[in-house]
N, C-alpha and C positions, 0 to 999 in steps of 0.2 A: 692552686695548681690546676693547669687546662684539663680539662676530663680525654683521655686517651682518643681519638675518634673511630678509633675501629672497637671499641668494644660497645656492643650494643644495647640497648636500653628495652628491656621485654616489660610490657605495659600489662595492665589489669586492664578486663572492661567491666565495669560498675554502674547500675543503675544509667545507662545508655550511653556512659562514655571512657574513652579510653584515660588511663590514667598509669603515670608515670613512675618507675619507682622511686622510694622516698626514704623514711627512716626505718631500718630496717633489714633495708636490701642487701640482698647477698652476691656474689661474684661468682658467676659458671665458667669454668674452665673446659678446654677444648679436650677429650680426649685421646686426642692427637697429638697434641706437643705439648699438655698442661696449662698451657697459656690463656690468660681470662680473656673470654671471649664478650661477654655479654655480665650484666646485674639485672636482677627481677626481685620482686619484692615491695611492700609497701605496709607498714603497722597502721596504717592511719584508711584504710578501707572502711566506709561507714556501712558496717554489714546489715545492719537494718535497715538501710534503703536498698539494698541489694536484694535481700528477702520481699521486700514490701512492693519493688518493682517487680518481681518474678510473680508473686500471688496475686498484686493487682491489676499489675499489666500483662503479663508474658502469659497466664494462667488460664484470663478469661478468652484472650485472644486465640489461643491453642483448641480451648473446650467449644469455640462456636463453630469450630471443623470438625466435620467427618472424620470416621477413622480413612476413608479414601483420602479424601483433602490431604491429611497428614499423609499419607503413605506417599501419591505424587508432591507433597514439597519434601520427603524424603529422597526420591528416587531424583528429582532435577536437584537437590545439594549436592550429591552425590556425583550427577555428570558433571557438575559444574567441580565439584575438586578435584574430578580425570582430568579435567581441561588445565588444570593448576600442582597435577603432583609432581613437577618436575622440578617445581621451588622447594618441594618438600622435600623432595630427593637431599637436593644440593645442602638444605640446614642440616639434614642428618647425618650427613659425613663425621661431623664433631662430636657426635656422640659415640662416636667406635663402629657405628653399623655401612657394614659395606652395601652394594648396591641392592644382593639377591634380598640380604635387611631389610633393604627398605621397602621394597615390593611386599616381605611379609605387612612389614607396620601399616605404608600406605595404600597399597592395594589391596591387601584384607581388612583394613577400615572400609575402603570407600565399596568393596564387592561383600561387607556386612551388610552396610546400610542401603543396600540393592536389595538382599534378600529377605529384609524387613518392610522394604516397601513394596515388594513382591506379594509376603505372606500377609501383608495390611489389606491389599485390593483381593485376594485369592481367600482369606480365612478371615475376615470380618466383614462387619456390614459397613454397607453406605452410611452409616447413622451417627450417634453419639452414644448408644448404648449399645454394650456388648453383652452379647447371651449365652452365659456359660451354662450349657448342659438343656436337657428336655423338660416341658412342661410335665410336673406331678400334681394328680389327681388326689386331693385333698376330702373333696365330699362325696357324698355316694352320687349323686347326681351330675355331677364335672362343674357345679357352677361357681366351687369354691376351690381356686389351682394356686399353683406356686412355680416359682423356678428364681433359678440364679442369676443374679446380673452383675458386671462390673464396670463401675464407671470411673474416672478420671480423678484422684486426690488430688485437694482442693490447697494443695502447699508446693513446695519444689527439692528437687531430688540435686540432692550435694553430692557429687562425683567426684570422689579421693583416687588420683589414679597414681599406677608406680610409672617409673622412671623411665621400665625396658623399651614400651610399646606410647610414645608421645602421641601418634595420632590411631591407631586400634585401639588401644585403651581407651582413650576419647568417645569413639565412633560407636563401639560396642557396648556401650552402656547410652549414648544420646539417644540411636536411634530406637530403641524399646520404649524412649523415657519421652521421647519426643510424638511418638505413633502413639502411645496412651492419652496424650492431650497435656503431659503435666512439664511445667519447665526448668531447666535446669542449670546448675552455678557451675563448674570446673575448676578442679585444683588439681592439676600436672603436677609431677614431681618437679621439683626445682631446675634438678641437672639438667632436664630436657625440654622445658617449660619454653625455650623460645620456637620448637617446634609445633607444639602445640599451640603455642601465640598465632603465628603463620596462618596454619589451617583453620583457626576460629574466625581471623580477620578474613579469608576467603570466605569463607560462607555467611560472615555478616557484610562483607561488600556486596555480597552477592544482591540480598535484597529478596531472599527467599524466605526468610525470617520472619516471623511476626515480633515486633518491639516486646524487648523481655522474656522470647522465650529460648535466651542463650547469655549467659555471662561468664568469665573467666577470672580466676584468680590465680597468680603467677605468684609463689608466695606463700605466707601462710595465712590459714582461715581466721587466725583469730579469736574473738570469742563466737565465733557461727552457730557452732553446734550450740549453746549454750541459748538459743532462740529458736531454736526447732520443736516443732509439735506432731499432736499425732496423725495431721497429714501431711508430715515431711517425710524426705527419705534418704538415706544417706548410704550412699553405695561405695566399698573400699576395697581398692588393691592397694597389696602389700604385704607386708608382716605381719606374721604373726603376733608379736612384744606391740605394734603400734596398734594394728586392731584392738588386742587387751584395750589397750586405755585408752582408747575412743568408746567403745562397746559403754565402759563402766562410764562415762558424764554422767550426772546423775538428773539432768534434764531429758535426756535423750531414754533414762531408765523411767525415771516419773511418768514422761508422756507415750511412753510406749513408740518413741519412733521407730520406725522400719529400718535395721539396719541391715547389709547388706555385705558378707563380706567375701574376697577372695583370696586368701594368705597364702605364702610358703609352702610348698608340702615337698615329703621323700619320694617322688614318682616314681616309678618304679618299670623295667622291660624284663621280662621272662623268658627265655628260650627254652619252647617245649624241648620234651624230650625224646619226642620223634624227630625233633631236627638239628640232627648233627649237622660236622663238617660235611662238603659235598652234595649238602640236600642246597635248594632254592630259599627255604628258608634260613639253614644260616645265613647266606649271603645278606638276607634281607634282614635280618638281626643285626649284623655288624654294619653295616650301610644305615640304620638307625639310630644306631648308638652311637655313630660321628658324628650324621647330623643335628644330633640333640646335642650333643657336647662343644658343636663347634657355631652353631647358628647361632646370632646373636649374641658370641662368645657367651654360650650357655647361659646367659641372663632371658630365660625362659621361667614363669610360672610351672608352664610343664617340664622344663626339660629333665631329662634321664639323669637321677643322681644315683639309685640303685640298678645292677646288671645281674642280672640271676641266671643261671647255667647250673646244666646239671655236671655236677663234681668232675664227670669224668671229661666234659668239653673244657673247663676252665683255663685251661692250659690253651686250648687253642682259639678261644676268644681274647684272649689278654694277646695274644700275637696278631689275631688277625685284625685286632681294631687297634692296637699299639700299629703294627707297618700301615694303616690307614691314614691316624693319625699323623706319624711322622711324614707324610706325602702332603700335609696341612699348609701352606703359606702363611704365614702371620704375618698382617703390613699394616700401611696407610689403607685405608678401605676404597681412598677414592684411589691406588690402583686394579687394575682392571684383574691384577693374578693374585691380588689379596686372596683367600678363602675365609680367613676368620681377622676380622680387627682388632679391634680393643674395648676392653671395657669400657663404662660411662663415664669413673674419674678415678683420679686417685685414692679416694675413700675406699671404693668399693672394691679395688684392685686390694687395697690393705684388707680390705673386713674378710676376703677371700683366700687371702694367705693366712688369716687367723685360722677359719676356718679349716684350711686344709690341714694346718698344722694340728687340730683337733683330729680328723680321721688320721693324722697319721701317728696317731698312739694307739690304733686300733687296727690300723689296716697300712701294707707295705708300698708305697708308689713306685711304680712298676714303669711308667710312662711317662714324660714330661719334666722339665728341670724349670723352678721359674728364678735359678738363679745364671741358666746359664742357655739359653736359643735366639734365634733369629728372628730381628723382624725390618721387612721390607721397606726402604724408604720412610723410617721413622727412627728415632731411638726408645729403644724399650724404656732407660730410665725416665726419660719425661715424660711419655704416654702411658696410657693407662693398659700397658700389652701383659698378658701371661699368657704361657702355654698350655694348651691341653694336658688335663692330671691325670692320672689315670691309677688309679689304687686296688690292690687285692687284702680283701679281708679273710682271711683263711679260716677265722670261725666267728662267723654271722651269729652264732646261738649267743658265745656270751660278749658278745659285742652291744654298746650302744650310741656312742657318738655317729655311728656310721646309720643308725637308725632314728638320729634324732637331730642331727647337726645338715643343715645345708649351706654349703657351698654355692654362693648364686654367682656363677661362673664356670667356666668349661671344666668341669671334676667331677667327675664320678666313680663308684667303686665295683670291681668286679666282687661277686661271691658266688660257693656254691650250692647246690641243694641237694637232698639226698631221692627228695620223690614226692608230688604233685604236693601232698599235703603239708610237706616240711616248705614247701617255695610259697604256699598258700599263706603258712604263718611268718616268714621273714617277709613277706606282703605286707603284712597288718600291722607286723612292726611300726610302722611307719604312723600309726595312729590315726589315717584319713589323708588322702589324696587326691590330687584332680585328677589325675590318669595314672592307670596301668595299660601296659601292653604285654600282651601275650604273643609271642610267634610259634607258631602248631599248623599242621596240615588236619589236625586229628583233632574232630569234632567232641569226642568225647575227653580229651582236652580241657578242651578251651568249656564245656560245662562243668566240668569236673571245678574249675579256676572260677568261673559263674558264681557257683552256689559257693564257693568260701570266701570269694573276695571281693562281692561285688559290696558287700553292705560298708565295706572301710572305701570303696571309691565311686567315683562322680563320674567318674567314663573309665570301659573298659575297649581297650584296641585292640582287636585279631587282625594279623595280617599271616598271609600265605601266598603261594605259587600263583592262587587263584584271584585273588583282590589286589594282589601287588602294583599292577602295572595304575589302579583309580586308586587306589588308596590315596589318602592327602597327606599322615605321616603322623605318628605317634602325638608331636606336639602342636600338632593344629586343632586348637577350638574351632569348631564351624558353627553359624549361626541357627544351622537349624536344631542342634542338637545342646542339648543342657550342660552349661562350661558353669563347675564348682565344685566343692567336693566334701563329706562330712569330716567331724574333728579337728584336727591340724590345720587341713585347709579351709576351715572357715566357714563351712557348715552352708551357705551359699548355693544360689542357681543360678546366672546371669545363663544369657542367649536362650536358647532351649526356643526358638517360633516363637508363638504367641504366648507361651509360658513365661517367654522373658517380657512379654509387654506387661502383663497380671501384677508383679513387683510395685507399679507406678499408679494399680489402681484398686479398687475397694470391692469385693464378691461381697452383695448384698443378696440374701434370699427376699421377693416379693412375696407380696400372701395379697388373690383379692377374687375378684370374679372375673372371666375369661375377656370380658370387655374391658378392664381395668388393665389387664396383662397383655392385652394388645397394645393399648393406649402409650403404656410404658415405653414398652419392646418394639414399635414398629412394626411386630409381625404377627398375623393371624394364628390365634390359640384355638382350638377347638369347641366350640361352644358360645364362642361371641358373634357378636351379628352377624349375618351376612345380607350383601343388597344382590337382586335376582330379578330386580325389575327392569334392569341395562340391558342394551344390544346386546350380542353374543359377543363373548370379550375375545372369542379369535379375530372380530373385525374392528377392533378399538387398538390403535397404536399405546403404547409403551406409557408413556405419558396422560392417557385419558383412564388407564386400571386403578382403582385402586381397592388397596387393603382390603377381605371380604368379597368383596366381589365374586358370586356365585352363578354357578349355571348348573342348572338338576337335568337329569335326562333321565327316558326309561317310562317302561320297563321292555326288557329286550329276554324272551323266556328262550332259553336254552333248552335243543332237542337230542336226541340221541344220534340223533342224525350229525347235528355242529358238531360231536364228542366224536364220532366215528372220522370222519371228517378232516376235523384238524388234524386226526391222530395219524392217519396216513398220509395226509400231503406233509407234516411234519419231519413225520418218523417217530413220532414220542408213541411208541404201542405201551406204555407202561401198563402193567398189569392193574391197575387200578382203575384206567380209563375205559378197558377192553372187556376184564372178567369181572362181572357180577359176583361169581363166589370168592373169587379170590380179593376183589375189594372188603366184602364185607367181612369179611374173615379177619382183614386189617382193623384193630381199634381204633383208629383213626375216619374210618369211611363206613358208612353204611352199606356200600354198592359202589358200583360206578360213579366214579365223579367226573365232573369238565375240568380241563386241563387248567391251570392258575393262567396261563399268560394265553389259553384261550378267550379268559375274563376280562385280560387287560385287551385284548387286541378288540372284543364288540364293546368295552368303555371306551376305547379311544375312536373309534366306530360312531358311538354313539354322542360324544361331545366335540367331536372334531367339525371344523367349519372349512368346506374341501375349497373354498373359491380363495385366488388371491391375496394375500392381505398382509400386518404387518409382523402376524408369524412367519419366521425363516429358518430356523429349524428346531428340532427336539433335542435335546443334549446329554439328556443324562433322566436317572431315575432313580430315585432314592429312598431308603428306608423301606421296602416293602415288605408289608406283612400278609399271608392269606390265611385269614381267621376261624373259617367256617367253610364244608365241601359246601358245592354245588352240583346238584342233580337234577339228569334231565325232568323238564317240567318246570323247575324253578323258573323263576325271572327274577333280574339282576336291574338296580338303578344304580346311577351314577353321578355322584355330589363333586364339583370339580369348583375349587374356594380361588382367588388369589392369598396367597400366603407370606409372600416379599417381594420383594422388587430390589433389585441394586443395577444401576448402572454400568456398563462396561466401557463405550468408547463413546463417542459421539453421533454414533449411528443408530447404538443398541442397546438394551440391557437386559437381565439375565429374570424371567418371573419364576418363580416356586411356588407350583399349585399345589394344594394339596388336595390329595384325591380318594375318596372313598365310594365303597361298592357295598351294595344293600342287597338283600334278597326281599322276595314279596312278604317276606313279616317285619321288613324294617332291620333287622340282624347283621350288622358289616359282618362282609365276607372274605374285604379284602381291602387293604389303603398303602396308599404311599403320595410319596410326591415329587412330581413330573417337573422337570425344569424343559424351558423353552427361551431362545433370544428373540424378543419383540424388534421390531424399529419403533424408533420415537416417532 
């Protein structure tokens, strides 16, 4: 029999080519009308070339870039699938997500993978080694240091992602995985896996790619996991029941792989108790609690499955986000007055109605009938539609399905609380979360909820009168901030800046002498060479500095005169600069001392090259310490190193000198390190 032609065929890419499904494959249905849209799948993936392509091709390819390099082939994939998410739009329709949907999935994908390549050229080096934390001084003399470094695992990171989010779940785990140098395999949830297809084949058309460092599997893995080592890494959203038995392989346990996970949790919103009806924040309570129940027909990681109020609001929260809800549309997503669509399939629309049917032996629904509401330009029995649920649990204490069951669909349960501590503990209930939110005006609040609740969650959200209009909204992970959470949810960090790149690569402590720790690091340590026989490196462009490169000035002897001096063209009369008795009286100063940034203004005095050249400005100054007074009489020199270099545009780039100040017995008095944009 002819194979249907409108159902679509979602392909694997494997070891550099696209591949068909096969035996195996399974049938995606729409949605929207139930109707099989598409089959993906393939048993017969030979995942050891999949693995062996990504470590020996995609691997070394990735590691011979800059963390820069990777940050701009981030930041251009990234423009390049703005230029392309309007296809991604259009696939996602079938999955239930209306339009403002897909803006979360595909434009918080593609405005992730901005802000990683953002925090690539902004918080790392131009290099291949990254340097976590300051050089320590190991011997009494400095000539034997240490410090941290972390470089690139030498295997490939397996991305299990769930269903909700086909192209953010993607994005939000590549681009950390990608800016670390390490490459990685894809495995979309099935349901959605042709959306996910789409957006991979855009960015391998694209040709931004180094061969190997992106594969796809539509489908299941296989025996994958079952070849992974301890420089592999396996990163999961999902469930909690499926994590379990991925977690326990017993390859994955033997070799110590990195596993990774983000499950399920009972999130939980709070409404202080300063904010009643009438205040700005309830509005902004019940305005929260729709859109987490009704976004992505509440198939959110975060979304609000617990609603906490104090006992005596309860009553007017189940009204005011009950007539919220009822004001809800349920449709076809691709009309334009849709609000909420449909679930992903028919499965999940059943595993949802299980589910609800568990809290409602615990808790009364108040809200929502899904045997009997409206939905727009679809039929509810074919599609995968339910209503918003809305349930009251009248006693949270000896309640537990309502504290241990989720619903991943728009349901959640109102309860009450008696007082900050008793909401702190129906909190923990919950056994680890990725988010709570609090809504409080009242600072002592929202710490009060700090110190008991933050150790069971992965993010806490305050929102009030004051943050309301930026805030981004209960269930949004942002990239810069750490999306995971302990216990239930999975014990996990993904995003979090450069914290989420650290996951894909290896913190080694070094141990050697200061020239061996430059050699590594790319950057000037303390105590290793320096060359002092070059031009003045204010008149050497950008490109002729290198590493060490030192210029000594001095000595410039400080009078009482410069102290009096600075002090009133200033204004700084600090008693310490002015009265003799009263300095010395300070343990910290013998007398009178010279002002600290009187020190720095005759070192920059004294190292500075005033004619033209291809310094163009000062930018910043960092880490300063001042070590030791200065009194008049002393004289002061001044050791100015090159320290790093990293390029900025094609005109300039950023040098970090590091700079210290001696008095005439040799004694720093004073260091730090001065940044400047050279031209090349």
């Amino acid at each position: 029999m002819p194979k249907d032609s409108s159902i679509r065929d979602i392909h694997s890419f494997a070891a550099g080519a696209w591949i068909s499904p096969g035996q195996g494959a399974r049938h995606i249905a729409s949605a929207i009308t139930g109707e099989v849209i598409a089959t993906a799948g393939n048993d017969a993936l030979d995942v050891q070339s999949m693995l062996s392509y990504a470590r020996d091709t995609g691997g070394p390819a990735l590691r011979s870039l800059t963390f820069h390099d990777r940050a701009r082939m981030l930041k251009a994939l990234a423009l390049h699938l703005k230029e392309h998410r309007q296809a991604l739009y259009d696939l996602s329709f079938d999955t239930g997500a209306t339009q403002s949907d897909h803006m979360i999935d595909v434009d918080g994908g593609i405005g992730t993978m901005l802000v990683f390549a953002s925090k690539g050229r902004r918080e790392m080096p131009d290099a291949q080694v990254y340097l976590d934390g300051p050089v320590e001084q190991l011997g009494r003399e400095g000539q034997f240091v240490g410090r941290h470094i972390a470089t690139p695992l030498l295997g490939v990171a397996v991305h299990i992602n769930a269903f909700n989010f086909p192209v953010w779940g993607m994005l939000e785990k590549l681009a950390p995985t990608l800016l670390a140098g390490v490459p990685a395999i894809v495995k979309p949830a099935t349901a959605t896996c042709y959306v996910t297809e789409a957006c991979v084949r855009i960015m391998l058309d694209s040709g931004l790619l180094p061969a190997g460092a992106l594969q796809l599997v539509t489908g299941g893995l296989g025996d994958m996991l079952d070849h992974l080592d301890c420089q592999d890494v396996v990163s999961f959203t999902g469930s909690a029941d499926t994590a379990l038995k991925l977690r326990a392989n017993p390859r994955l346990l033997s070799r110590s792989t990195r596993f990774m996970a983000e499950q399920d949790s009972l999130n939980a919103s709070v409404l202080g108790p300063d904010a009643g009806p009438g205040t700005p924040e309830f509005d902004l309570f019940i305005k929260e609690a729709h859109r987490e129940m009704t976004a992505k027909a509440g198939q959110k990681c975060t979304a609000i499955r617990r609603i906490m109020a104090p006992q005596a609001h309860v009553d007017a929260v189940i009204a005011a986000l009950s007539d919220r809800l009822g004001k809800t549309r349920i449709g076809d997503p691709r009309l334009e007055t849709t609000r909420m669509g449909a679930l992903v399939s028919g499965a999940q629309k059943n595993d949802v109605l299980d589910k609800a049917g568990l809290l409602a032996t615990e808790a009364e629904r108040v809200f929502g009938d899904p045997g009997h509401f409206a939905v727009d330009g679809a039929e509810a029995e074919k599609g995968a539609f339910l209503p918003p649920m809305l349930f009251h649990c009248a006693d949270p204490d000896a309640a537990e399905r309502v504290h241990d069951t989720e619903a991943f669909g728009p349901v959640s349960t109102v309860m009450g609380y008696r007082d900050l501590d008793h909401a702190i503990g129906l909190l923990n209930r919950g056994n680890g979360s990725l988010v709570a939110s609090v809504i409080t005006n009242d600072g002592e609040v929202a710490r009060h909820m700090t110190m008991g609740a933050a150790a069971y969650h992965g993010r806490l959200y305050f929102n009030n009168r004051t943050s309301m209009a930026e805030a981004t909204g209960h269930g949004a992970p942002l990239p810069h901030m750490v999306h995971g959470g302990p216990g239930r949810a999975g014990g996990g960090e993904e995003l979090g800046g450069i914290r989420g790149v650290m996951h894909y690569m290896q913190r080694t402590a070094i141990q050697g002498s200061p020239d061996i720790l430059t050699a590594i690091g790319g950057t000037w340590v303390p105590g290793a060479r320096e060359a002092s026989d070059k031009p003045h490196p204010f008149t050497r462009p950008f490109n002729d500095l290198q590493i060490g490169d030192t210029l000594t000035a001095g000595p410039r002897k400080i009078t009482l005169e410069d102290i009096e001096t600075f002090a009133h063209f200033t204004g700084d009369t600090f008693y310490a600069h002015m009265d003799d008795a009263a300095a010395a009286a300070n343990p910290f100063f013998p007398g009178r001392v010279a002002h600290g940034y009187l020190l720095l203004s005759f070192a920059a005095g004294m190292f500075v090259q005033p004619d033209p050249g291809p310094v163009l400005a000062n930018t910043g100054l960092d880490s300063l310490r001042f070590m030791a007074p200065v009194q008049a009489g002393d004289s002061i020199h001044v050791r100015l190193t090159v320290k790093a270099k990293t390029p900025r545009n094609e005109d300039y780039g950023e040098v970090r000198w590091h700079v210290t100040l001696t008095n005439q017995e040799k004694a720093a008095v004073a260091e730090y390190e001065l940044l400047t944009m050279n031209a090349f």
